[in-house]
C-alpha positions as CSV (number, residue, x, y, z in Angstrom):
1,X,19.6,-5.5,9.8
2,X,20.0,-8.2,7.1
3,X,17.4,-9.9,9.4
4,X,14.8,-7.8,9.1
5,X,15.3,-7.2,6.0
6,X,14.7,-10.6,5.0
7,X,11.5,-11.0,7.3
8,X,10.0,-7.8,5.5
9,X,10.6,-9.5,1.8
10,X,9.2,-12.9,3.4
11,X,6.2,-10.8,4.9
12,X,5.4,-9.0,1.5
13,X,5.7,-11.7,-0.6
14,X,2.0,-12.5,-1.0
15,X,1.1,-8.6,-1.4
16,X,3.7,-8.8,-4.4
17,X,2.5,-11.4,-5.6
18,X,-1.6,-10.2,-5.1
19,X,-0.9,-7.2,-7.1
20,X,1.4,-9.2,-10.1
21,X,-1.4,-11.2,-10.2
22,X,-4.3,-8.4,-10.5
23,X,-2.2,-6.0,-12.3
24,X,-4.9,-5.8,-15.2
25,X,-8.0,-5.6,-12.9
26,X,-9.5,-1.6,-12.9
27,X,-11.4,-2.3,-9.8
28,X,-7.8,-3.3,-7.9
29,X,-6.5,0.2,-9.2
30,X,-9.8,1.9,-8.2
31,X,-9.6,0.7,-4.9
32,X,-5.8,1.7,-4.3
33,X,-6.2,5.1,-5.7
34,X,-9.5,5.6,-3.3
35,X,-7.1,3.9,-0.6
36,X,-4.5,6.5,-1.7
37,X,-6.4,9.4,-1.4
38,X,-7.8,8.6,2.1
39,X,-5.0,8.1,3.4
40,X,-3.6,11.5,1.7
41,X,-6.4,13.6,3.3
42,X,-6.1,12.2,6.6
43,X,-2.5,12.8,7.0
44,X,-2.4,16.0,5.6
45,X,-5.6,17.0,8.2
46,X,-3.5,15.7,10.9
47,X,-0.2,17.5,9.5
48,X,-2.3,21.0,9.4
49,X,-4.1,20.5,13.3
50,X,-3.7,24.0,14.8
């Protein structure tokens, strides 16, 4: 487990450090609320297939 754990902080390293880096940019936060909601409809239409 410890392994893993370390290769998942190794892996999202450079997303941390993308988004410490672009913390004040609006279009960043546009795009990962858009990104947010997307992903939001399409699991609830997939939770809610009858």
């Amino acid at each position: 487990m410890s392994r893993f754990v370390s290769w998942l902080d190794e892996t999202l390293e450079p997303v941390k450090n993308y988004i410490v880096d672009n913390h004040n940019n609006p279009v960043f936060w546009i795009i990962v609320f858009f990104a947010a909601v997307i992903i939001s409809k399409l699991v609830y239409s997939e939770l809610n297939k009858n």
